[in-house]
RODRENZA-10529 format. One record per residue (C-alpha): residue number from 1; residue in one letter; x, y, z. Coordinates in pm, 1 decimal, decimal comma. Layout:
% RODRENZA-10529
     k   r       east      north         up
   NUM   A          X          Y          Z
...
//
This chain:
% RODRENZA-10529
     k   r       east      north         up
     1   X     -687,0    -3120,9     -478,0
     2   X     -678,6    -2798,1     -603,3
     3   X     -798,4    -2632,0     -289,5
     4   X     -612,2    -2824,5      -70,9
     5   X     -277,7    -2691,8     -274,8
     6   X     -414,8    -2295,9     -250,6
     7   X     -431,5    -2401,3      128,4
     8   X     -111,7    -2514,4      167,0
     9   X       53,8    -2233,0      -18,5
    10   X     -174,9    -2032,2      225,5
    11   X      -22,2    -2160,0      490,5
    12   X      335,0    -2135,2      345,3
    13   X      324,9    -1787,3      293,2
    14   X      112,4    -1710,1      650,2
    15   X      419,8    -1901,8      811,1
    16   X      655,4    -1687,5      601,2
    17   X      545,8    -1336,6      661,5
    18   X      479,9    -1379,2     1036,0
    19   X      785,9    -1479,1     1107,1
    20   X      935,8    -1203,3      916,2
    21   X     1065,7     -990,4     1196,6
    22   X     1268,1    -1282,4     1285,5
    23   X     1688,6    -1206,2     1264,0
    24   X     1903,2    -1495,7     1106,2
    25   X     2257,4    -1459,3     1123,7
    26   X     2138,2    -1023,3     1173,2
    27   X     1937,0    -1083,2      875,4
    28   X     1538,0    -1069,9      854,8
    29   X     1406,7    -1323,2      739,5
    30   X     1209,2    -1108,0      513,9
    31   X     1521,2    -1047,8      336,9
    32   X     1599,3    -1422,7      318,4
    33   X     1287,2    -1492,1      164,2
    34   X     1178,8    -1184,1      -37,8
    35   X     1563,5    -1173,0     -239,9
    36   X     1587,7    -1479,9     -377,4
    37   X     1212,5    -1436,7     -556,1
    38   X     1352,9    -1081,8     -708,2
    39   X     1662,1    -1230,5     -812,3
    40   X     1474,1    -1539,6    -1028,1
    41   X     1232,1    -1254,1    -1160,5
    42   X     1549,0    -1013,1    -1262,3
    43   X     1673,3    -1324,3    -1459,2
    44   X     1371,6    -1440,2    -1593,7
    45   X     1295,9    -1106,7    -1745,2
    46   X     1648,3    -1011,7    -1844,9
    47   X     1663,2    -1343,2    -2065,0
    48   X     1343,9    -1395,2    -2152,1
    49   X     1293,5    -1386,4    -2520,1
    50   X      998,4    -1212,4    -2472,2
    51   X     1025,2     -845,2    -2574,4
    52   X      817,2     -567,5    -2350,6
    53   X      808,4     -195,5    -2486,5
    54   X      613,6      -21,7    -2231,1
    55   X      684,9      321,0    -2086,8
    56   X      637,4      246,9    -1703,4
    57   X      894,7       -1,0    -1772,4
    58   X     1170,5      300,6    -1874,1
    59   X     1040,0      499,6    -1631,5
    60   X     1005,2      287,2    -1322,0
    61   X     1337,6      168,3    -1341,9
    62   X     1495,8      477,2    -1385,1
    63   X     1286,4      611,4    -1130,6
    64   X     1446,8      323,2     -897,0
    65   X     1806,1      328,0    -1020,7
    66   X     1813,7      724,2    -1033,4
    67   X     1914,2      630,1     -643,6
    68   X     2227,2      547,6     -729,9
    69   X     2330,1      895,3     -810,5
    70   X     2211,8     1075,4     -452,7
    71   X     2493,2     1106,1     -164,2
    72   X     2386,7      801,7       16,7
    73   X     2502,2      563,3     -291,2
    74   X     2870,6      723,4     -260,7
    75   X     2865,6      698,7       84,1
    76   X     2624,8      386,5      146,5
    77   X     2593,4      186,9     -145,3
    78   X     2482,2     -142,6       27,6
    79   X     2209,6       29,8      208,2
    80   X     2129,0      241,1     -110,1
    81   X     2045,9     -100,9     -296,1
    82   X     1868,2     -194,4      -20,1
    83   X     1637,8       79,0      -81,3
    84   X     1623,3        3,7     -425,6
    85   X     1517,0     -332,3     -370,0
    86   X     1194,0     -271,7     -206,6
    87   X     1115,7        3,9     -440,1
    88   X     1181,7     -186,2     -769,8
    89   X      912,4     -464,1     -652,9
    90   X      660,1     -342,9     -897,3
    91   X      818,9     -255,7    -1229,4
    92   X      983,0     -611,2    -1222,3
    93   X      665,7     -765,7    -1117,6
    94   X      475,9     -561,2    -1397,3
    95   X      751,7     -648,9    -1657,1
    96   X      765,5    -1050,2    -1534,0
    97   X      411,0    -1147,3    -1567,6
    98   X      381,7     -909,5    -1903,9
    99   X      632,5    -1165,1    -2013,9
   100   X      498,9    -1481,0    -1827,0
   101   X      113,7    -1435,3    -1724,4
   102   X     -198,8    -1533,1    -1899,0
   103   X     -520,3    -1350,4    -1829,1
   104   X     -678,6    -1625,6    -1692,5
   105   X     -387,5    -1732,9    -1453,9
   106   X     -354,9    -1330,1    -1327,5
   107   X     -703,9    -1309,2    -1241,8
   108   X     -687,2    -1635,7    -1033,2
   109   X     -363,6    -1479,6     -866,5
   110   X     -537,2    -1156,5     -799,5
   111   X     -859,9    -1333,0     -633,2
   112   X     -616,9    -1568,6     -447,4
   113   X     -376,8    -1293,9     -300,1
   114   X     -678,5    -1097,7     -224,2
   115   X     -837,0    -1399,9      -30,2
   116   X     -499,1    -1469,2      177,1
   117   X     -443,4    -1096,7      253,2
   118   X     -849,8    -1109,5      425,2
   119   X     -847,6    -1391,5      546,4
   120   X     -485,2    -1381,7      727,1
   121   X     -657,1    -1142,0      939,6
   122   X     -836,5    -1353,5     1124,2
   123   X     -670,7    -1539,4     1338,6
   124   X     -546,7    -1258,0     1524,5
   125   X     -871,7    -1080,1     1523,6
   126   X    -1012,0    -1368,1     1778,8
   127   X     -702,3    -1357,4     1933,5
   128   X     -645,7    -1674,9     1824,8
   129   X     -220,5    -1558,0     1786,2
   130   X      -52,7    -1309,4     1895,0
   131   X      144,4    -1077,9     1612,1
   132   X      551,0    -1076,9     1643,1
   133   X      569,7     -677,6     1642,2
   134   X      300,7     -378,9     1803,3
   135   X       84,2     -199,1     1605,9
   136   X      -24,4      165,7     1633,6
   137   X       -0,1      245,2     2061,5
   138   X     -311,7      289,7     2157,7
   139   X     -238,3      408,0     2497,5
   140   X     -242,4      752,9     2447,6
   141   X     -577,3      691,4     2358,4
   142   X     -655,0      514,3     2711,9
   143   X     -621,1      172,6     2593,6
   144   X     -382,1      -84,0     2698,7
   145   X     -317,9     -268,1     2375,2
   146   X     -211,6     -196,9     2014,8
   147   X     -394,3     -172,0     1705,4
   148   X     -401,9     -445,1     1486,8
   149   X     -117,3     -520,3     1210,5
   150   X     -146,5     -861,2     1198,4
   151   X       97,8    -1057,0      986,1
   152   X      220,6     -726,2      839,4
   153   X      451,1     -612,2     1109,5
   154   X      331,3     -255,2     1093,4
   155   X      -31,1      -70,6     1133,9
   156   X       13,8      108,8      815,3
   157   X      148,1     -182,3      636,2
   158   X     -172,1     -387,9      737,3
   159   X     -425,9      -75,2      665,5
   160   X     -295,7       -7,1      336,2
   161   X     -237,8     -404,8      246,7
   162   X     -577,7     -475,8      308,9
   163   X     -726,2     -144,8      133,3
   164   X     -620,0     -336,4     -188,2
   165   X     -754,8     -650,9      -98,6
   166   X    -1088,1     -490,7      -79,4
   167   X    -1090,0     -328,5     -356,9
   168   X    -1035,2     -617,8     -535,6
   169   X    -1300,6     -808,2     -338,5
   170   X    -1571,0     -538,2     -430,0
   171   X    -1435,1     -556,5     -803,6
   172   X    -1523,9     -976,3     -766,1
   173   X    -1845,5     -865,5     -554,4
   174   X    -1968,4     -614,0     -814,6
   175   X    -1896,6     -879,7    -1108,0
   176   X    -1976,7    -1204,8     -956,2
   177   X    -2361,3    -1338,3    -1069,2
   178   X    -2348,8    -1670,2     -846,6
   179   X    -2546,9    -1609,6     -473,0
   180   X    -2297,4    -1827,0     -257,7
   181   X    -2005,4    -1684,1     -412,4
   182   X    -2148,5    -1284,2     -354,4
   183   X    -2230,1    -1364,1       -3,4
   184   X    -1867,8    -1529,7       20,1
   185   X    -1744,9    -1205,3     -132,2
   186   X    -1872,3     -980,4       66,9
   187   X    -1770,7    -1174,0      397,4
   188   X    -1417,7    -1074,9      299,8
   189   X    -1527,1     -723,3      197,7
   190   X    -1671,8     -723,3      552,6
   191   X    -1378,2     -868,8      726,8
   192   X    -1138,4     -654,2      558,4
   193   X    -1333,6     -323,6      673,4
   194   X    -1297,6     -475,6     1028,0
   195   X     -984,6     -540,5     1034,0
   196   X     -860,5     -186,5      859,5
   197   X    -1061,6      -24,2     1143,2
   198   X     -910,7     -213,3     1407,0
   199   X     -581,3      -57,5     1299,9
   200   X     -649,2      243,0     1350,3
   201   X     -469,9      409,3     1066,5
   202   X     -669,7      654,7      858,4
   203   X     -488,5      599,5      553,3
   204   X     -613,7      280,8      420,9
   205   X     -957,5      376,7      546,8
   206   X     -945,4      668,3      270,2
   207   X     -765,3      473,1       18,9
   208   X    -1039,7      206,4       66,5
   209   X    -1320,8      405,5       23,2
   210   X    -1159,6      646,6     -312,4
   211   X    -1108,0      259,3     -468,6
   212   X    -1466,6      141,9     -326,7
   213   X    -1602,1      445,3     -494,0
   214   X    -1460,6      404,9     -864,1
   215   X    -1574,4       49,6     -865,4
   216   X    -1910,8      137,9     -780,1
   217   X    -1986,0      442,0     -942,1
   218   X    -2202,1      447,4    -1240,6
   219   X    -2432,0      674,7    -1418,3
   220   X    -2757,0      559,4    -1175,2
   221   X    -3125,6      497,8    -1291,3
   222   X    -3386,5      606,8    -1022,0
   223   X    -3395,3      203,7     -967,5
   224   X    -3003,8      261,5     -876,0
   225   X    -3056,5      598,0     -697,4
   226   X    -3344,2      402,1     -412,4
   227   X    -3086,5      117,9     -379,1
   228   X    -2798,6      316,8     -306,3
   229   X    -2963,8      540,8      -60,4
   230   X    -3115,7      203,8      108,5
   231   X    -2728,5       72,4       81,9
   232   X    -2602,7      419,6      218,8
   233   X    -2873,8      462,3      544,3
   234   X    -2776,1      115,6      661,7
   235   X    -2408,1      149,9      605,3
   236   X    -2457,0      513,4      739,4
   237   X    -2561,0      359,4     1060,9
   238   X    -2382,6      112,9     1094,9
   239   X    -2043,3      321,9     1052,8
   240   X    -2216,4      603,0     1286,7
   241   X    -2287,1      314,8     1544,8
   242   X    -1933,9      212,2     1544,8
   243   X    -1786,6      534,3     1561,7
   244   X    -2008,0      634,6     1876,6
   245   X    -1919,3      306,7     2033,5
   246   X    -1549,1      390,4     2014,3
   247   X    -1416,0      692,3     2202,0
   248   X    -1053,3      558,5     2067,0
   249   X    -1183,2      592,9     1726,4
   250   X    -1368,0      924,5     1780,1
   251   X     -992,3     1031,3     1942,4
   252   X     -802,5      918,1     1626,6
   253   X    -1079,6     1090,0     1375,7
   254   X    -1067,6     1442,1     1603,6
   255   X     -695,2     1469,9     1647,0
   256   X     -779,9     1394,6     2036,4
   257   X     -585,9     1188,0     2267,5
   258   X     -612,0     1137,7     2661,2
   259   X     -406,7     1472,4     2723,7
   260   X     -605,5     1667,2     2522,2
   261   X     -961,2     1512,8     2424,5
   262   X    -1163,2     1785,4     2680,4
   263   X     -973,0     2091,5     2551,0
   264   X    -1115,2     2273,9     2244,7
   265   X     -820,2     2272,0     2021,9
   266   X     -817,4     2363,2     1654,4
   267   X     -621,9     2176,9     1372,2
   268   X     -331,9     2332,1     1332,8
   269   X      -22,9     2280,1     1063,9
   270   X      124,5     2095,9     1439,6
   271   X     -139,4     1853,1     1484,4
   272   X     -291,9     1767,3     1178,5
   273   X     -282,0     1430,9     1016,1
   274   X      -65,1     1354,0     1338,0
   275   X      204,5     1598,7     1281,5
   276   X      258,9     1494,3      939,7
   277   X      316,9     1828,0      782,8
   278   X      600,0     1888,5     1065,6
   279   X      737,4     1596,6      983,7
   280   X      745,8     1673,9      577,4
   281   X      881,9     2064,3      646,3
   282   X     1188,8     1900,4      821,9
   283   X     1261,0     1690,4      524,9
   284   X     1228,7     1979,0      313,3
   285   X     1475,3     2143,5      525,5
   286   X     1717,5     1882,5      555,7
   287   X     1687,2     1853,4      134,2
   288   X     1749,7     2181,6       64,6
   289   X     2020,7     2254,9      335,2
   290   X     2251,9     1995,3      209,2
   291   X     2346,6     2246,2      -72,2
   292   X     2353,7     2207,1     -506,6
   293   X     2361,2     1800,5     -520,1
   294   X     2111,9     1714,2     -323,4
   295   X     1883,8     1995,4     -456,5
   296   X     1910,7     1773,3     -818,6
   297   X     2001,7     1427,1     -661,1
   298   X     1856,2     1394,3     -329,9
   299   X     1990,0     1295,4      -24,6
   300   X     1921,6      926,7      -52,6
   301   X     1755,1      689,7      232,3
   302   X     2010,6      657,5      458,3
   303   X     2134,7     1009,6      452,2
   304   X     1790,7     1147,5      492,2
   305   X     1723,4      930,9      767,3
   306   X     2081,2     1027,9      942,0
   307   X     1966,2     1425,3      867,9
   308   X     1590,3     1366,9     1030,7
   309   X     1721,8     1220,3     1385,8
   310   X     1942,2     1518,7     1389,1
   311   X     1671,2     1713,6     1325,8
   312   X     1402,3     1577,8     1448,2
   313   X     1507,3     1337,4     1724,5
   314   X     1428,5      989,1     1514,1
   315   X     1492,0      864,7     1181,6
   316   X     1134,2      897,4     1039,2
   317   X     1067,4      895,0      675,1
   318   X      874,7     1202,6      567,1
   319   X      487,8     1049,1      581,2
   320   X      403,5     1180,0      234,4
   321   X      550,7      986,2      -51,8
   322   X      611,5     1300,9     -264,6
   323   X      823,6     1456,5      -67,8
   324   X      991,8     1148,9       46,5
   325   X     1106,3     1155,1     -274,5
   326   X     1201,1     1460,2     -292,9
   327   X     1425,3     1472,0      -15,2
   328   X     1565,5     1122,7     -159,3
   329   X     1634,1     1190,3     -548,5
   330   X     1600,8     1527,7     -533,5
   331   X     1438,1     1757,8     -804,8
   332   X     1523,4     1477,3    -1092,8
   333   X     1404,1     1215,6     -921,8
   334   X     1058,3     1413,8     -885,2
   335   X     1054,8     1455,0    -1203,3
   336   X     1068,4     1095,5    -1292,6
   337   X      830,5     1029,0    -1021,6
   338   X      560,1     1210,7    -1205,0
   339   X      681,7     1066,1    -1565,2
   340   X      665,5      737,0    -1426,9
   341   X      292,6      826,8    -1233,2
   342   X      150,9      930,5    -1544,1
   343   X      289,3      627,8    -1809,3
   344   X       53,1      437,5    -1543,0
   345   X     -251,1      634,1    -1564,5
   346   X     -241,3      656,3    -1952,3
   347   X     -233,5      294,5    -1941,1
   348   X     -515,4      281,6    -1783,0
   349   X     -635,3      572,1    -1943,2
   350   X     -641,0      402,1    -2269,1
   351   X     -789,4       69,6    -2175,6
   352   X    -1145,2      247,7    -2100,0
   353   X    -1290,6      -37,7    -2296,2
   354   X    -1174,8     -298,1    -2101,5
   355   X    -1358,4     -466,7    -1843,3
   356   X    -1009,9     -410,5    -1615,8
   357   X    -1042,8      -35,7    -1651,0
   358   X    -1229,9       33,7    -1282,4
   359   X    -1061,4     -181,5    -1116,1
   360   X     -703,5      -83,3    -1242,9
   361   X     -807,7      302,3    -1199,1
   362   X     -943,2      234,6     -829,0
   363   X     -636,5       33,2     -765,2
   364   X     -410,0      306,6     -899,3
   365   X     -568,6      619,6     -729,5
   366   X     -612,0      462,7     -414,8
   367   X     -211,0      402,0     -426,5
   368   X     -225,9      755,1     -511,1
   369   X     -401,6      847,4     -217,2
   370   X     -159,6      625,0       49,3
   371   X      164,8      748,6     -183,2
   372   X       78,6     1117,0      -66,3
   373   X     -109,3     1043,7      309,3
   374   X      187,9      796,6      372,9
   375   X      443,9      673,6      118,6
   376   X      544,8      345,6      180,4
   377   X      730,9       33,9      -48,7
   378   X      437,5     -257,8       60,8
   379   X      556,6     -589,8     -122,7
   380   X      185,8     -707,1     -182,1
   381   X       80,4     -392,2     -268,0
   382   X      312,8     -373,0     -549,8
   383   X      283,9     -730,9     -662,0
   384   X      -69,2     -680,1     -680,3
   385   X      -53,7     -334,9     -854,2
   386   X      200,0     -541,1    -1116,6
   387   X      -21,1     -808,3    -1191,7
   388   X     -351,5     -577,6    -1194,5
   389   X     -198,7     -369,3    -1500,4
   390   X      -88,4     -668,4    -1640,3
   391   X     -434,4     -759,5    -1721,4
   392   X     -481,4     -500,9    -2027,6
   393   X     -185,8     -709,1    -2195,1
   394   X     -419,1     -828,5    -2432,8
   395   X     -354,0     -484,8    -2624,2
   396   X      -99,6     -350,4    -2712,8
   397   X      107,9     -215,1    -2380,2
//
């Protein structure tokens, strides 16, 4: 009974976020779905009697509601609490299961989450559906088709989605004793890597091996040392075989594409991370040019959006979550940023003793590593982060 109910609410939720790109009434239906959760969590936590004293709680939030004092919230407040509400996901999340979860039950959700986010994959990787939206355009590569996203709209959604639900499934991997249950572990682990390739994006690729890397490193006995080279010639190969069997991938890993893939061009500040560094200078620009407030304040979302097709040509966020920031709350909101940043890590910091410690530090400098490569506000990603952090609640927070 038990697994048929995890199946269903497998289902449910598979159902849920395909279908999110869909428009009711000019509203997506990830919207629809997503707000009424946050508003039962805001309520639960607000009258809980439950009291939480934890610094990324004063920090996250005012890192989220420091919004309200760029330009956009004068000039677009709806739009400016729309930002807020995608951003906000994980302080409420941490502060709702620090008042609700048990260690037991936040483990399960971690391993079940996980599970779905792997094995959601599948159905589109044998073509079995088709996803609602593209994913990255391949055909400046040479191929006809799109990289995969799967149920998560968007390429770097997907890639940096199911970076965290490896992580996790090495954490389980690493930890698990029972045979049937490793080898089930480490088909997901397996899938997962298959299914971040197939998107293309480079960013959950690093973030997945930085979190692969904390879980696994140890101080290592010669024993260790012979099974980790064994380990690293066969996965050696195997990525080495896969990368020569894919000129697309060789393309994406070079900075090539099918315009420029036989001319010997260096990586330049242009062409780099695909232009990201362009792309970052003009929100710098845009930042700074808007004079004294936004210096302190930021531009918000929509302005800075508004500024960058001006600028630019399209309404791009900056591809680096620092300075996305910076061009949004301005020099304060930086500030906070950081505050908020490092209340996490010395969390973690001080929980070395706890069997949670790799996998919360993997978890959190992988999200590190996509917050500066990308920047993005990834529901799962957050809920997952909240409930992670959550599990050192048997100390003091």
């Amino acid at each position: 009974m038990l697994v048929n109910k995890h199946s269903l609410y497998g289902i449910f939720f598979f159902f849920l976020f395909y279908v999110e790109t869909i428009t009711i009434f000019g509203i997506k239906i990830a919207i629809l779905w997503k707000i009424p959760i946050l508003i039962y969590v805001v309520l639960y936590v607000s009258f809980s009697s439950k009291k939480i004293k934890s610094n990324i709680l004063t920090w996250g939030y005012l890192f989220n509601f420091h919004l309200l004092f760029s330009i956009s919230a004068i000039t677009n407040l709806v739009l400016t609490f729309s930002s807020i509400s995608r951003s906000i996901v994980f302080p409420l999340f941490f502060h709702y299961f620090n008042k609700k979860g048990s260690s037991s039950k936040l483990k399960l959700y971690l391993k079940n989450i996980s599970t779905f986010i792997i094995i959601s994959t599948i159905p589109f990787l044998i073509n079995l559906i088709e996803p609602l939206s593209v994913g990255y355009d391949l055909s400046r590569y040479g191929l006809d088709s799109f990289g995969f996203n799967g149920i998560f709209q968007k390429a770097h959604a997907a890639s940096m989605t199911l970076s965290f639900a490896v992580i996790i499934m090495g954490y389980l991997l690493k930890k698990e004793h029972n045979k049937k249950r490793k080898f089930y572990y480490l088909f997901l682990v397996l899938i997962g890597l298959y299914a971040i390739l197939q998107t293309y994006v480079r960013t959950g690729l690093a973030m997945t091996i930085v979190g692969l890397l904390i879980i696994y490193y140890k101080k290592l006995s010669v024993k260790d040392f012979i099974r980790l080279f064994i380990l690293s010639l066969i996965g050696g190969f195997l990525a080495l075989q896969i990368y020569n069997s894919s000129e697309v991938l060789q393309m994406r890993v070079n900075e090539k594409n099918i315009y420029n893939k036989n001319e010997n061009t260096e990586l330049s500040i242009e062409t780099i991370g695909s232009g990201r560094f362009i792309i970052a200078a003009y929100a710098i620009d845009n930042w700074w040019s808007e004079g004294t407030y936004s210096i302190f304040f930021g531009l918000g979302e929509p302005l800075a959006r508004e500024k960058m097709n001006n600028t630019k040509g399209s309404p791009v966020f900056a591809h680096n979550g620092i300075v996305e920031v910076l061009q949004t709350q301005g020099l304060i909101g930086l500030i906070i940023m950081f505050l908020f940043f490092r209340s996490i890590h010395k969390l973690i910091m001080n929980n070395k003793d706890s069997e949670y410690f790799k996998l919360n530090l993997a978890l959190f400098l992988s999200f590190l590593v996509g917050y500066f490569l990308q920047g993005n506000d990834l529901f799962l990603v957050y809920l997952i982060l909240g409930i992670s952090l959550t599990l050192f609640q048997e100390k003091k927070i």
